[in-house]
C-alpha positions in Angstrom: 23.3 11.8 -1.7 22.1 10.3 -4.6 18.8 11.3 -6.2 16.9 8.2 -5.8 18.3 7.7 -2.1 16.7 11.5 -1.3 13.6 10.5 -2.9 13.6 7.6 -0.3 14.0 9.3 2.5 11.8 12.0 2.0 8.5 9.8 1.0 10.2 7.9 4.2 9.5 11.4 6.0 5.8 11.8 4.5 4.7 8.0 5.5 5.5 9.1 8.7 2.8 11.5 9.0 -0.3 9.5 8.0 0.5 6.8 9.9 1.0 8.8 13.4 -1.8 11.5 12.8 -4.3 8.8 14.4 -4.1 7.2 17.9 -1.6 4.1 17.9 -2.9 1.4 19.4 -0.6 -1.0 21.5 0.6 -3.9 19.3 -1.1 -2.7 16.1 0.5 -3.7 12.4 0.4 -0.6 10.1 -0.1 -2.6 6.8 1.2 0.1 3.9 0.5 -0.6 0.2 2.9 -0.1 -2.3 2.1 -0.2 -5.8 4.3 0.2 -8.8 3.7 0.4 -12.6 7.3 -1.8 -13.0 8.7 -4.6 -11.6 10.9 -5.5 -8.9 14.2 -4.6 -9.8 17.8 -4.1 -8.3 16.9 -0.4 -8.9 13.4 -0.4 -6.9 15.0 -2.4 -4.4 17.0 0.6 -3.8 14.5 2.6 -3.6 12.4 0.9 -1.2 15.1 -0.1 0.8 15.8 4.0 1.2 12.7 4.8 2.8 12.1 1.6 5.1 15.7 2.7 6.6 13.9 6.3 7.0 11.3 4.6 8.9 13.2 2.4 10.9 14.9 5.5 12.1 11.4 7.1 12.8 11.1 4.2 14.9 8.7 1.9 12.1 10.2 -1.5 11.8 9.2 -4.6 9.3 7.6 -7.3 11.5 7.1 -5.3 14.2 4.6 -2.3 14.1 4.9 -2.2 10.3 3.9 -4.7 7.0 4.1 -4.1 3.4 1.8 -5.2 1.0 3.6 -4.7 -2.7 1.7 -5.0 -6.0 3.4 -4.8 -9.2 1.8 -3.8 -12.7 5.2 -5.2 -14.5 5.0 -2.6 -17.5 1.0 -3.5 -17.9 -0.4 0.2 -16.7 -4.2 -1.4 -17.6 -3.9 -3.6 -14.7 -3.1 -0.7 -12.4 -6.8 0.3 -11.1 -6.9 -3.8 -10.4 -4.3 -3.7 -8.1 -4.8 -0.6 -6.5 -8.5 -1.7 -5.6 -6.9 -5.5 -4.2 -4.9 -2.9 -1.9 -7.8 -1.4 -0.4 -10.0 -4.6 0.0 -7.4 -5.6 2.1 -7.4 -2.6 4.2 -4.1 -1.1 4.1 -3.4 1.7 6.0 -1.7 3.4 3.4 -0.5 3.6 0.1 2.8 4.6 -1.9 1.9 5.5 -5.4 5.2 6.1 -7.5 4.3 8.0 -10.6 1.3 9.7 -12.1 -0.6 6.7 -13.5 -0.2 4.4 -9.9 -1.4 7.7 -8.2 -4.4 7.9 -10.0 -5.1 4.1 -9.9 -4.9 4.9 -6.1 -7.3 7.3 -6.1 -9.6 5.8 -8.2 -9.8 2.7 -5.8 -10.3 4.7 -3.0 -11.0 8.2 -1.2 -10.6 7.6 2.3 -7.1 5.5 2.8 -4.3 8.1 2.3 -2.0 8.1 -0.7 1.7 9.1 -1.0 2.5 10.2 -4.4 6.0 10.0 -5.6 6.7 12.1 -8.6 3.7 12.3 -9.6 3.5 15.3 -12.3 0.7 17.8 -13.0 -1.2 16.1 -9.8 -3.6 19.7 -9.5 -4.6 19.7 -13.5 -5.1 15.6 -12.4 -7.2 15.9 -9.9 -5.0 14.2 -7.3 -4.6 17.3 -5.2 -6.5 20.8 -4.9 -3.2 22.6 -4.9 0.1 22.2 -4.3 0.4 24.5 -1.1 -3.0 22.8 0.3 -3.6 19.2 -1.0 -6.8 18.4 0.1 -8.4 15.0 0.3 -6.5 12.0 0.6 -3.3 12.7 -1.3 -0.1 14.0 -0.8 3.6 13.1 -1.6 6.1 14.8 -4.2 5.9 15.9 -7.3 8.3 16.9 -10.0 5.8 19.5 -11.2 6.1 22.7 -13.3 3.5 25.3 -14.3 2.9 25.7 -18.0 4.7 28.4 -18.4 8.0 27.4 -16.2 7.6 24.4 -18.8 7.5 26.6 -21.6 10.3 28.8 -20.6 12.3 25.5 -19.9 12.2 24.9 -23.4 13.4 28.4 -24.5 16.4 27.7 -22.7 17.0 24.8 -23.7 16.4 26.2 -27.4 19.2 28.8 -26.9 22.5 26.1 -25.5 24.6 26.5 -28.5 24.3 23.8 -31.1 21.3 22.9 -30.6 18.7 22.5 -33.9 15.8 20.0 -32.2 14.2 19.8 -29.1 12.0 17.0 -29.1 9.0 16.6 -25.8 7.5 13.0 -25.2 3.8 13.4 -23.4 1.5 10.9 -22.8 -2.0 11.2 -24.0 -3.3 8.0 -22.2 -3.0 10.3 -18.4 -6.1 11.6 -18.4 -7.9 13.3 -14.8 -10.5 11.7 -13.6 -14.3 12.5 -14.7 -16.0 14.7 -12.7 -13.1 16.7 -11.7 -13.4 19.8 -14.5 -9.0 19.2 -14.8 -8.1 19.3 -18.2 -5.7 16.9 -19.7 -1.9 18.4 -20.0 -0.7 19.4 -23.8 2.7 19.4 -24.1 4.7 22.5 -23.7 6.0 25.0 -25.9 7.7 28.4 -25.8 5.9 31.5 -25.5 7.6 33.3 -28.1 9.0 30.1 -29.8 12.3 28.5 -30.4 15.1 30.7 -32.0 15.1 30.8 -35.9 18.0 28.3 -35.1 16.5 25.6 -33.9 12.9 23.9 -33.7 10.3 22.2 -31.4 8.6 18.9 -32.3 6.7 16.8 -29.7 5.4 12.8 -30.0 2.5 11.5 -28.1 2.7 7.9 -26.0 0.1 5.2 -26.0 1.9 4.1 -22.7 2.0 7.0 -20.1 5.6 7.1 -19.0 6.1 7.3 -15.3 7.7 11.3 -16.0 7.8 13.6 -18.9 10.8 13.5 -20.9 12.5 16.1 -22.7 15.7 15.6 -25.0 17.5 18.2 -27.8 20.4 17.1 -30.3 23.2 18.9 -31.2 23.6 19.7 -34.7 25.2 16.7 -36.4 24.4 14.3 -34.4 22.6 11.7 -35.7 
């Protein structure tokens, strides 16, 4: 199953739970939000079109018991918290966060409606969550989260693949938790005992936070 078709049909599975943990009345709408840092695309069709199949399945169909409300930033993170608050003066039920920055738009908006997060990384250094094992609050969802050290050790394997000479990490420095919260802003990661003598570890900061951390080496001689 492709990756993005998985990721569908698990947050699928997680609306699910939210939305039948209270009494159903008869011939209630379920209005979920769904906001997005990009904008609508062949790709995020896909995407979306993953988990509303989940949901049909689970017996939640468009039109009938079910309505989306979709806001997209279109690339413009600063109008994030903006949207995220025009989801919860109209009273959605729910809403799918995709990526750190739309998850802590969401819960900057509000603390009460619940949030799915999807992929959302370092979400207990964030804020978003107490812990991975217990959430807390009013978020939940998945997470392509590491510790530190996992991160670090990541890179001292990736360090020792023969040929190559650079390993290059692009972090954000515009994700920041929210005030109030004592989290601590992520720095990005590096080995515990340090590249080989081989090769070596440089790392660029974003003013745009990128939906996930990236990570790349090069081979020697390439260019």
């Amino acid at each position: 199953m492709e990756r993005r078709a998985f990721l569908g049909t698990l947050v699928g599975t997680l609306l699910t739970g939210p939305l039948t943990a209270a009494a159903q009345p008869v011939g209630k709408v379920y209005r979920i939000g769904h906001l997005a840092a990009s904008s609508p695309s062949a790709e995020n069709t896909r995407l979306l079109s993953a988990f509303q199949t989940e949901l049909r399945e689970r017996g939640w169909i468009e039109g009938q018991n079910v309505a989306f409300e979709y806001r997209w930033a279109e690339g413009r993170y600063e109008r994030l918290p903006a949207l995220a608050a025009e989801l919860t003066d109209a009273k959605v039920d729910l809403i799918v966060a995709g990526g750190t920055p739309n998850a802590l738009a969401a819960q900057g908006a509000t603390r009460v409606i619940p949030i799915v997060m999807v992929g959302a990384t370092t979400p207990v250094e964030l804020g978003l969550v107490n812990s991975l094992a217990r959430p807390g609050g009013n978020v939940t969802g998945v997470t392509f989260d590491v510790s530190p050290e996992q991160t670090a050790k990541l890179v001292e394997l990736l360090a020792e693949v023969p040929g190559v000479s650079r390993i290059a990490v692009l972090w954000s420095r515009d994700i920041r938790p929210p005030t109030g919260t004592g989290a601590r802003s992520s720095a990005p990661p590096r080995p515990a005992s340090g590249p080989s003598a081989s090769s070596r570890c440089s790392s660029r900061k974003t003013s745009t936070p990128p939906s996930r951390p990236f990570a790349g080496g090069r081979s020697k001689g390439s260019s």
